[in-house]
C-alpha positions in Angstrom: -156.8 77.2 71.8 -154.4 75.5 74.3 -152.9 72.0 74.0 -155.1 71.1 76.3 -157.8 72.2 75.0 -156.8 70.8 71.5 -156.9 67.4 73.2 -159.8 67.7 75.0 -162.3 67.7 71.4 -164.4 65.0 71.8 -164.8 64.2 68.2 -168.2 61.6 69.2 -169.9 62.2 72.7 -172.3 59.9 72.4 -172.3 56.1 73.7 -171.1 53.9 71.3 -172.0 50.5 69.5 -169.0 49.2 69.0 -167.9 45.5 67.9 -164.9 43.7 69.2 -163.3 44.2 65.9 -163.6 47.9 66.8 -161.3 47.2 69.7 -159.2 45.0 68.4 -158.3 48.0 65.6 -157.4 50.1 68.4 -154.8 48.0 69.5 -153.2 48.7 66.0 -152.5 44.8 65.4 -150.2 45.6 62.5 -147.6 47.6 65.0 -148.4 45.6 67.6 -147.5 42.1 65.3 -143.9 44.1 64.9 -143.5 45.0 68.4 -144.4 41.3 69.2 -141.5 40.1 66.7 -138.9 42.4 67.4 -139.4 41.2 71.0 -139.2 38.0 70.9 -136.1 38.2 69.1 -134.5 40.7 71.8 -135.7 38.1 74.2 -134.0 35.1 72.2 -130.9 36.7 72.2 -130.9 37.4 75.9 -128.8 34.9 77.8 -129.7 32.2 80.6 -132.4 30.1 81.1 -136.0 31.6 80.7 -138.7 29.7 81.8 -142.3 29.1 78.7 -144.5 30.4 80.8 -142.6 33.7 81.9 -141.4 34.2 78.0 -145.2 34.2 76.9 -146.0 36.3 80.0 -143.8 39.0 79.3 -144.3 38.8 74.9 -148.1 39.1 76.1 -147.5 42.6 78.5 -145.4 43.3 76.1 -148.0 43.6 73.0 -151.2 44.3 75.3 -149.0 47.6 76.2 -148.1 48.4 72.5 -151.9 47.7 72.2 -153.0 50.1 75.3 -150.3 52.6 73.9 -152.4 52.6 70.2 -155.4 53.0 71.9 -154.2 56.0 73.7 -153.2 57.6 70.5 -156.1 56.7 68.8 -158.0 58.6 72.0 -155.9 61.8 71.5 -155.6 61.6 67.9 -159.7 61.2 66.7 -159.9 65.2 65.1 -156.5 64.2 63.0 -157.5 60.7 62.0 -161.1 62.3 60.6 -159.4 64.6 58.4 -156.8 61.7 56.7 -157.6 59.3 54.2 -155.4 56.9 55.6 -157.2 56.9 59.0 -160.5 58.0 58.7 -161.9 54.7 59.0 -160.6 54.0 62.6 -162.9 53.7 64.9 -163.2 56.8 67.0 -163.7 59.0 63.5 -166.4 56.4 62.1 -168.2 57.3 65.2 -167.8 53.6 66.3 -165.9 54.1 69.8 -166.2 57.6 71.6 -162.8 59.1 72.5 -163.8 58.6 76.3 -164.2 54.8 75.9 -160.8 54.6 74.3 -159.3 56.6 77.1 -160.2 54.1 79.4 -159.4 50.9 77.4 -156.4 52.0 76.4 -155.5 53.5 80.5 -156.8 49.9 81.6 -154.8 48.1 79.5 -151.6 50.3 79.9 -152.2 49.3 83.6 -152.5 45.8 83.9 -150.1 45.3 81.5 -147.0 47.3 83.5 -148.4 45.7 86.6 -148.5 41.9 84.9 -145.0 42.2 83.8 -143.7 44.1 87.1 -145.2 41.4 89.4 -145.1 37.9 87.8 -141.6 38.6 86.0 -139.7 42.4 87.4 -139.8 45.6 87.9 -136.8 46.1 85.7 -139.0 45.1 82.8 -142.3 46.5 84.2 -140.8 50.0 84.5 -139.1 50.3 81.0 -142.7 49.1 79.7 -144.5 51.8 81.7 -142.0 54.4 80.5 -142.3 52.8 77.1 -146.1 53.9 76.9 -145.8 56.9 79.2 -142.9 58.5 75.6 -145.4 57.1 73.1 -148.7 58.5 74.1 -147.6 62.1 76.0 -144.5 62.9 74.4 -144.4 61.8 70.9 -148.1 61.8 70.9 -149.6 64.8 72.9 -145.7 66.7 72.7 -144.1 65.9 69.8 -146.3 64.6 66.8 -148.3 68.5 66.6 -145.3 70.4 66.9 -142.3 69.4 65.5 -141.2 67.8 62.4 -139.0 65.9 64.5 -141.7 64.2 66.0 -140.5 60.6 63.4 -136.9 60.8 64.8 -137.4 61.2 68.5 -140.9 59.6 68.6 -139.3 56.2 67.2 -137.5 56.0 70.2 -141.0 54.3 71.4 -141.3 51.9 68.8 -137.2 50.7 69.4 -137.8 49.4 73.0 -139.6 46.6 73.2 -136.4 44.2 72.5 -135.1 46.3 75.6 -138.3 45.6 77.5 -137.8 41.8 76.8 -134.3 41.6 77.4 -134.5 42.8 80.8 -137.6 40.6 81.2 -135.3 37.7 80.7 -132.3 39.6 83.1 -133.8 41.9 84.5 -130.7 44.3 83.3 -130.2 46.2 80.2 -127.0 45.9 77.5 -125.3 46.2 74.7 -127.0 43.4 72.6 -130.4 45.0 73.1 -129.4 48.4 72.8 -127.9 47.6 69.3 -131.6 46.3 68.5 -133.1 49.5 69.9 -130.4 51.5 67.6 -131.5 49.7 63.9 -134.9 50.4 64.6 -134.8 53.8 66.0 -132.6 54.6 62.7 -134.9 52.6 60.6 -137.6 54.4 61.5 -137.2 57.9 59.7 -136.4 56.7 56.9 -139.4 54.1 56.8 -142.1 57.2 58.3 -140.8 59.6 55.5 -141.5 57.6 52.9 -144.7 57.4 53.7 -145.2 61.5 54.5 -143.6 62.2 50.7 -146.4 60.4 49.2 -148.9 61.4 52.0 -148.1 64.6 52.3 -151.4 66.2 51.4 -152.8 64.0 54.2 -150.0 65.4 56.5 -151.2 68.6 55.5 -154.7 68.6 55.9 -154.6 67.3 59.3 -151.8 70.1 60.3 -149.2 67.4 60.8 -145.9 68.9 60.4 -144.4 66.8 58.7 -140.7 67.1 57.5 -142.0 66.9 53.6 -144.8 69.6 54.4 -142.0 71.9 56.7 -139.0 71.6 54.9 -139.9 70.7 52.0 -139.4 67.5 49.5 -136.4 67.7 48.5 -134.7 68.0 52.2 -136.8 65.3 52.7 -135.3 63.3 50.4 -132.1 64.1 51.2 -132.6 63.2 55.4 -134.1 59.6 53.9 -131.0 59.3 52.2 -128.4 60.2 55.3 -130.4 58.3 57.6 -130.6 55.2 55.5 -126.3 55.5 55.8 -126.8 55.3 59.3 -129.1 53.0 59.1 -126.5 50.7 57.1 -123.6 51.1 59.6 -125.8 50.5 62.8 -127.6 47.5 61.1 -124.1 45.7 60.8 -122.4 46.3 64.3 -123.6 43.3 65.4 -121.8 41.6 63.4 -118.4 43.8 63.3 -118.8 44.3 67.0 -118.8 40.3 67.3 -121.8 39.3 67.9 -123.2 37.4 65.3 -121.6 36.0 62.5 -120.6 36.6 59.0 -123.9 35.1 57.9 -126.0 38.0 59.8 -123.2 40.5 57.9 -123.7 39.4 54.7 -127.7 39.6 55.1 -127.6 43.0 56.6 -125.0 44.0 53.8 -127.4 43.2 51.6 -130.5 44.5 52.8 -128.6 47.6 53.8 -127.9 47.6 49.6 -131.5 47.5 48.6 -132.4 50.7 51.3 -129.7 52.1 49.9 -130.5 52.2 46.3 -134.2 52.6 46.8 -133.3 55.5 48.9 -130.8 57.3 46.3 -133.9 56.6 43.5 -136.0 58.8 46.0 -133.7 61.3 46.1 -133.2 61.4 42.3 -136.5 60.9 41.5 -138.2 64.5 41.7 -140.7 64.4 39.0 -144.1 63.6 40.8 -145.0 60.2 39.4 -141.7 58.5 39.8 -141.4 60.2 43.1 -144.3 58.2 44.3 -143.2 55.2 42.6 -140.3 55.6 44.7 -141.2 56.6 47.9 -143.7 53.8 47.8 -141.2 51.0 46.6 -138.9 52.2 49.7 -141.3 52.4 52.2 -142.5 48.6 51.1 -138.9 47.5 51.2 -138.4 49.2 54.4 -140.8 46.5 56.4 -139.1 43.7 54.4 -135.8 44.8 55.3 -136.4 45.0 59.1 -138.3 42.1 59.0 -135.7 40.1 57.2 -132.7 41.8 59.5 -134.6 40.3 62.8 -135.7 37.2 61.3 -131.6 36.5 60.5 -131.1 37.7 64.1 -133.4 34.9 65.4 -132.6 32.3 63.1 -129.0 32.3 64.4 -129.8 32.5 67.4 -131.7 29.3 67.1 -129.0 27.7 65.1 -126.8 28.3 68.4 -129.0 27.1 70.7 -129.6 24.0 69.0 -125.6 23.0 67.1 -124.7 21.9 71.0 -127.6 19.2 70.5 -127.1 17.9 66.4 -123.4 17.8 67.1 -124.0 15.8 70.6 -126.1 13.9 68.6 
């Protein structure tokens, strides 16, 4: 079977009677709250004035195309989501949306949303959004995610633009500051996704994902969490040492950097099968704390900047 043909399964041909519920869990709110977040915050950071209505705007294209881009996937991925636990009660495998339907909801939304942020704000931002979607749904999705067990590293590259894609709303240019955003979570993401294929790797395996535990094995697994989560650690902190931030956004990412660190050398020790899960799981929780944490500091000082001119004018 070709990769076309892989792709073109239609896992329900029949018309749907789906709720708006059903098409709100296409959109993948949980991503898209995290893509929201971690653009507002590339968005804060960006300099010069910004008018409300253009900031909402572009956080608004922003998630609708994270939205469009899970619907996409959703479209492509309905034979792999019916064979996992973890995703056989989307939509498209419960039979509530047909893969068709989700093609065009998610190609409608993808659309309007680069076009939105392209025309009311610029093409700068509208472009990087379109090629946002374009990497997430055809080459991590339809490329990368079947083939490779690479498919986490260079796949996260998707999930680590939309500070980029808000920046350049704001300046319509791209720079360091954002592409220093772009590098934590492109790092953070291995580490956070392989987590979660060491204790699903049975689910991996089933759907004929390969996944770097089901490939190479556990233990080099393990081992790639731990090296990454080093990187991780010294990326996380250049804003800071570069001179960005201040010692106050150190110190946090110090410490959060700490806790990966220590989780992730207890996954690597930890090869006996119940305290392996323990472990992976306790890292892969930590691992949304910790970036949600990092960018929350990120945002907080920002604030703080923004408003010491007017408490010490005051």
């Amino acid at each position: 079977m070709s990769v076309l043909d892989h792709h073109a399964v239609d896992i329900n041909p029949r018309i749907s009677e789906a709720e708006v519920r059903d098409y709100i869990a296409l959109l993948k709110p949980r991503v898209m709250s995290l893509v929201i977040f971690t653009a507002l915050v590339g968005m804060a950071m960006a300099p010069g004035h910004f008018h409300w209505v253009l900031a909402i705007t572009s956080l608004l294209c922003i998630a609708v195309g994270a939205g469009a881009s899970g619907a996409l996937n959703m479209a492509l991925e309905g034979d792999i989501d019916a064979k996992m636990s973890r995703t056989a009660n989307r939509p498209i495998p419960r039979g509530r949306i047909t893969r068709p339907e989700a093609m065009t909801f998610g190609m409608t939304l993808a659309f309007f949303s680069v076009m939105t942020l392209g025309i009311l704000v610029n093409w700068i931002a509208g472009a990087l959004l379109a090629f946002t979607i374009f990497f997430y749904v055809v080459i991590y999705t339809m490329g990368l995610k079947r083939w490779t067990a690479q498919n986490i590293v260079i796949g996260g590259a998707a999930g680590a633009l939309p500070p980029v894609v808000a920046w350049a709303a704001v300046t319509g240019t791209v720079d360091v500051e954002p592409l220093l955003l772009f590098a934590i979570i492109f790092f953070w993401t291995p580490p956070h996704f392989w987590a979660l294929a060491l204790f699903r790797s049975d689910d991996y395996a089933r759907a004929g994902i390969p996944m770097l535990p089901n490939v190479a094995g556990p233990d080099a697994t393990r081992l790639q969490i731990l090296l990454y989560t080093i990187v991780l650690i010294a990326v996380a902190a250049a804003p800071w040492a570069l001179g960005y931030f201040d010692a106050i956004y150190g110190v946090v990412s110090l410490i959060l950097g700490a806790g990966m660190l220590v989780l992730a050398i207890n996954v690597y020790m930890r090869r006996e099968r119940s305290q392996s899960l323990r472990a992976t799981r306790k890292l892969f929780a930590f691992s949304i704390l910790y970036l949600f944490v990092l960018f929350a500091t990120l945002l907080a000082e920002v604030v703080f900047r923004a408003l010491a001119p007017m408490v010490g004018g005051a």
